[in-house]
C-alpha positions in Angstrom: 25.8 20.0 72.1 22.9 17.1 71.8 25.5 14.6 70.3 28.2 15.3 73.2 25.7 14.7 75.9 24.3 11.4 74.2 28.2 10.4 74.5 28.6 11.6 78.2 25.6 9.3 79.1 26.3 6.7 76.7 29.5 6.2 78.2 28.2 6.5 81.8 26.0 3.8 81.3 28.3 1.5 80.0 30.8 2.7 83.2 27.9 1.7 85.2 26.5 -1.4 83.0 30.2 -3.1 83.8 29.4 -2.3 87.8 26.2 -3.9 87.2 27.8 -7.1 86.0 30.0 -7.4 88.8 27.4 -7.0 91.2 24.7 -8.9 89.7 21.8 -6.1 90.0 21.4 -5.7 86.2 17.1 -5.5 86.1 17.1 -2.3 89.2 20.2 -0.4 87.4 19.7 -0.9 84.4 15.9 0.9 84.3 17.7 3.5 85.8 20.4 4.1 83.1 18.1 3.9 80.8 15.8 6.5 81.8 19.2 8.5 82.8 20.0 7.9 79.3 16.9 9.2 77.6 16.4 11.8 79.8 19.7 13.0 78.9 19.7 12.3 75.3 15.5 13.9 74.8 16.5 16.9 77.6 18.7 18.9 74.8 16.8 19.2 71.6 13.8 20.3 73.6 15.4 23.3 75.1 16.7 23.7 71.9 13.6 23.8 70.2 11.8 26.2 72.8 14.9 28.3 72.2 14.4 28.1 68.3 10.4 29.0 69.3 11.3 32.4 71.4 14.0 33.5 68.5 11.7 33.0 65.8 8.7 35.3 67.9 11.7 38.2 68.4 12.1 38.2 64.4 16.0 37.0 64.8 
């Protein structure tokens, strides 16, 4: 799950990095892919580990 959403937004914000280019706004956009892109890629394993956390207090 983590590594397929690390893909999604990695290619998103290279989809977006070549729009950038053309338009000439790279400093603006790409912030904003890059907290996109770590917001996306850090999101995952937190749930993950909150999920692992509950489990673990249920005895599973």
């Amino acid at each position: 799950m983590v590594d397929g959403t690390r893909a999604v937004g990695t290619k998103v914000s290279i989809a977006v990095a070549e729009k950038v280019r053309k338009e000439g706004q790279v400093a603006i956009e790409g912030v904003i892919i890059l907290v996109i892109a770590l917001g996306l890629s850090s999101y995952r394993p937190k749930t993950e580990i909150i999920m692992l956390h509950k489990e673990r207090r249920r005895g599973l």
